[in-house]
C-alpha positions in Angstrom: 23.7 25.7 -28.5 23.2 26.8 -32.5 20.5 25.9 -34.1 20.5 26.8 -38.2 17.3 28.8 -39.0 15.8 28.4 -42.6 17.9 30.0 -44.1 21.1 28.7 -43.0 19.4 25.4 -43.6 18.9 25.9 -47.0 22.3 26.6 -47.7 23.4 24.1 -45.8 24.1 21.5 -48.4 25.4 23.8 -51.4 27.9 25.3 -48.7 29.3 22.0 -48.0 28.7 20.0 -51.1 32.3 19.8 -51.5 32.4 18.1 -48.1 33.5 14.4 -48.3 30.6 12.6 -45.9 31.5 9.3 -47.2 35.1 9.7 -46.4 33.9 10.3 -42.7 31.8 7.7 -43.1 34.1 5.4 -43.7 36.5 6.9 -41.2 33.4 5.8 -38.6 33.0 2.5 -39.8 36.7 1.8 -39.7 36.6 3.2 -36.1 33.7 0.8 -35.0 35.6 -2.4 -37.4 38.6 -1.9 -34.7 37.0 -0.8 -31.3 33.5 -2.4 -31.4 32.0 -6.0 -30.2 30.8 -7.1 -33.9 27.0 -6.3 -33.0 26.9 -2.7 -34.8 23.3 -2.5 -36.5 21.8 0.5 -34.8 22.6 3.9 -34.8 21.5 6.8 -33.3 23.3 10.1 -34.9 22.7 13.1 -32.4 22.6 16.5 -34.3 21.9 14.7 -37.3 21.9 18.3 -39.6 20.3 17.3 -43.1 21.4 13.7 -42.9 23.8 13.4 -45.0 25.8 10.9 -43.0 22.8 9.5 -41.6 21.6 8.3 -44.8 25.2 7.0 -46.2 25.2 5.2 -43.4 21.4 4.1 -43.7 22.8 2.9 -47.6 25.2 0.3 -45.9 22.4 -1.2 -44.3 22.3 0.2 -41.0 19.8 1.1 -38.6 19.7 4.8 -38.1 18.0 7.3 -35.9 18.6 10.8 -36.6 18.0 13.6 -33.6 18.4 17.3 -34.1 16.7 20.9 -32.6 16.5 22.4 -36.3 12.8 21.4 -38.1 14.2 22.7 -41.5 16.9 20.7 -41.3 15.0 17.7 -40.8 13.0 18.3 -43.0 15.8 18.1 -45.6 17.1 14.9 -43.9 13.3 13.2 -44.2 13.7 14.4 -47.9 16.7 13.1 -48.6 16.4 9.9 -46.8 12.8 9.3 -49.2 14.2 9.9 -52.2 16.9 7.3 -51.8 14.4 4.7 -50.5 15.7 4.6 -47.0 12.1 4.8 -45.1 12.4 1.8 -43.5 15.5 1.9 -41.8 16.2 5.8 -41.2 14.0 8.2 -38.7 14.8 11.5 -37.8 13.3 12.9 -34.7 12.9 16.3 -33.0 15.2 16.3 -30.0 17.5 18.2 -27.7 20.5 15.7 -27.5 21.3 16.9 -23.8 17.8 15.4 -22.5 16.8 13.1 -25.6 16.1 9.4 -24.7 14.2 6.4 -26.6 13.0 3.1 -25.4 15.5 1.9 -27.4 19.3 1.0 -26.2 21.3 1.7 -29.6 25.0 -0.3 -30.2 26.9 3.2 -31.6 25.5 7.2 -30.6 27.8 9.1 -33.1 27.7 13.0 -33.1 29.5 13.9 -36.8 30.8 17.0 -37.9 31.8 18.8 -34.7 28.2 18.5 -32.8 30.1 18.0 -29.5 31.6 22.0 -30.0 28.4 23.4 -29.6 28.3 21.6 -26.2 29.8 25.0 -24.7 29.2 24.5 -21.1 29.7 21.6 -18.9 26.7 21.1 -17.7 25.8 20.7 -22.0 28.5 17.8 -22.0 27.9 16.1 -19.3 24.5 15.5 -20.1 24.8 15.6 -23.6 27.1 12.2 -22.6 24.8 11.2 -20.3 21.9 10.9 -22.4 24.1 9.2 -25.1 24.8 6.7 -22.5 21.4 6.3 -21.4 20.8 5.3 -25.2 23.4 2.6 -25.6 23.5 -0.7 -24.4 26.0 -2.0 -22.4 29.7 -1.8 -24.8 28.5 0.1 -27.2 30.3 2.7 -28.7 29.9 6.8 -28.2 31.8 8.1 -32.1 32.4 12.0 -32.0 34.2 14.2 -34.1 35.4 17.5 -32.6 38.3 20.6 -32.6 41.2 19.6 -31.1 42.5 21.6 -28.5 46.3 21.8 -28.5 45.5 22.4 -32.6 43.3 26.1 -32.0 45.8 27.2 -29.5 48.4 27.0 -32.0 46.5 28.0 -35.0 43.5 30.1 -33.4 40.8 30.6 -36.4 40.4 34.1 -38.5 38.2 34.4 -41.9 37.5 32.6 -44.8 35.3 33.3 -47.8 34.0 31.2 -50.6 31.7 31.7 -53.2 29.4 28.4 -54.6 27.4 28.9 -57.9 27.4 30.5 -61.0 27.2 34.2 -62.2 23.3 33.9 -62.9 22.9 32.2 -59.2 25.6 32.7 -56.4 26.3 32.2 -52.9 28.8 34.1 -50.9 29.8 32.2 -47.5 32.1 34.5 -45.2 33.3 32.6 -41.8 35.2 35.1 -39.8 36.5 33.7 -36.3 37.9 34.7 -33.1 39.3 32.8 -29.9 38.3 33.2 -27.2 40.8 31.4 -24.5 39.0 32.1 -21.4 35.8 30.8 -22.4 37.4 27.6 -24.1 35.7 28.2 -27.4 35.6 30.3 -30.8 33.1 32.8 -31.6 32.0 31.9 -35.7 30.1 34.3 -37.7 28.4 33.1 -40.5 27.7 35.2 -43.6 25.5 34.4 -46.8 25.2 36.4 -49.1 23.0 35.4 -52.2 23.6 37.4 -55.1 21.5 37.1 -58.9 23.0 38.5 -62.2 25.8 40.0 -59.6 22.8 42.1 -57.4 22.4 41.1 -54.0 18.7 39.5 -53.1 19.2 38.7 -49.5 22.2 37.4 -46.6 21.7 36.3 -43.2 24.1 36.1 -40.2 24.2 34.0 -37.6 27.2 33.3 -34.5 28.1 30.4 -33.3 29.9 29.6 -30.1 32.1 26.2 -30.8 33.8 24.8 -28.2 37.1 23.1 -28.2 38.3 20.2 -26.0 41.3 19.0 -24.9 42.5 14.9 -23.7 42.3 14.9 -20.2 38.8 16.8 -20.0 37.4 14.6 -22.6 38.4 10.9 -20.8 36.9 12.6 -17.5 33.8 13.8 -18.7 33.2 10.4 -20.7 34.2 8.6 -17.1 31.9 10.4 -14.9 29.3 9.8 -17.2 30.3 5.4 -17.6 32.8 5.9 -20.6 36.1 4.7 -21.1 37.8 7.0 -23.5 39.8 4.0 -25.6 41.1 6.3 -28.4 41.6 10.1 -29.9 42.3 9.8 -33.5 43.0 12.5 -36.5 40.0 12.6 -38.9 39.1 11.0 -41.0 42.7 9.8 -41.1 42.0 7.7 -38.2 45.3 5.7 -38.6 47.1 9.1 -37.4 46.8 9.9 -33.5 45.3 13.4 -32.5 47.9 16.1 -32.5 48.5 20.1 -32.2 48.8 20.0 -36.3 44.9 19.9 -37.2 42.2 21.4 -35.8 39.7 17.8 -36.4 40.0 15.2 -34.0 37.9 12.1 -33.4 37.3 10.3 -30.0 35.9 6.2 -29.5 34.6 5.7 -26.0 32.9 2.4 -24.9 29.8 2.3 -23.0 30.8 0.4 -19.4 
């Protein structure tokens, strides 16, 4: 399971500034309009990164509860969540979302932005859905984002690179990507490179193993572990159904 050292941390939020959380937001929201009971006021966001979507969600006067296994990056989420006021109804805790349980039965678990990939074994699903489920009450509703996999076996990943900043102050952000079909996931490295007046100053690496799923695994994994799988959407585009064309798919299951 990756976890983003300091570093990565750090860049975190200037790599994917141009991300659109509130889209995805919305896309959740949407989601739990059409498949939940009408009770949504808690949340509990598992591998909560920086919360970003945590604290949009927070803003709409929800309840959330952010989990994750990276200190800096909770440390950025605390941050962020105080300097928008959010204290009271926003915490984010140290946790392993495999094992993490509260005395508190939450109506939506939601794990944004592809946390489910890094679920790369079985044995990390199953009882990364079994703790969910052990933290919802009875109908609630288990959000997750993930890569779709009819999509990566038609379009398997290769490299990308992007640079954020200016010429005084730049980031250089390399993804480079392989499949790996017998394991069921993708091997990511991650490249930064931070460069000042055009001299390098210092880069980090880090690989990540991301797993992909496809529809029939998904609905028996969430079953053996008191799911019912009741949709697999695009994403955000949640009016479109999941399909070989795009890699991001979202799934609603309800707690039984």
């Amino acid at each position: 399971m990756g976890v983003f050292d300091d570093r990565h941390a750090a860049a975190y939020d200037t790599i994917y500034a141009e991300k659109n959380y509130a889209a995805e937001c919305d896309a959740v929201v949407k989601l739990i309009e059409r498949f939940g009971d009408g009770r949504i006021q808690t949340l509990l966001d598992l591998g909560c990164g920086t919360g970003k979507h945590a604290t949009i969600f927070a803003q709409r006067g929800l309840s959330v509860t952010g989990v994750d296994l990276s200190a800096p990056m909770l440390a950025l989420a605390r941050g962020r969540a105080g300097q928008a006021g959010l204290e009271s109804n926003t915490e984010f805790l140290s946790g392993d979302i495999r094992s993490y349980s509260s005395a508190r039965r939450f109506d939506a678990a939601l794990m944004n932005f592809n946390v489910l990939g890094y679920m790369t074994s079985n044995d990390d699903a199953l009882n990364a859905f079994a703790a969910a489920r052990g933290n919802l009450r009875d109908g609630g509703l288990m959000i997750a984002d993930f890569w779709y996999g009819p999509a990566i076996v038609a379009d398997p990943p290769g490299q990308n690179t992007r640079t954020f900043g200016s010429e005084r102050e730049a980031m250089i952000r390399t993804s480079s990507g392989r499949q790996l079909p017998d394991e069921q996931c993708c091997e990511i490295k991650l490249e930064i490179t931070r460069l000042r007046n055009g001299e390098v100053v210092d880069g980090s690496s880090e690989i990540h193993r991301v797993r992909y799923f496809f529809p029939l695994e998904l609905e028996l994994l969430l079953r053996i572990n008191g799911f019912r799988l009741l949709a697999l959407t695009g994403f955000p585009e949640i009016d479109t159904a999941a399909r070989a064309q795009k890699w991001v798919a979202a799934m609603v299951a309800k707690a039984i």
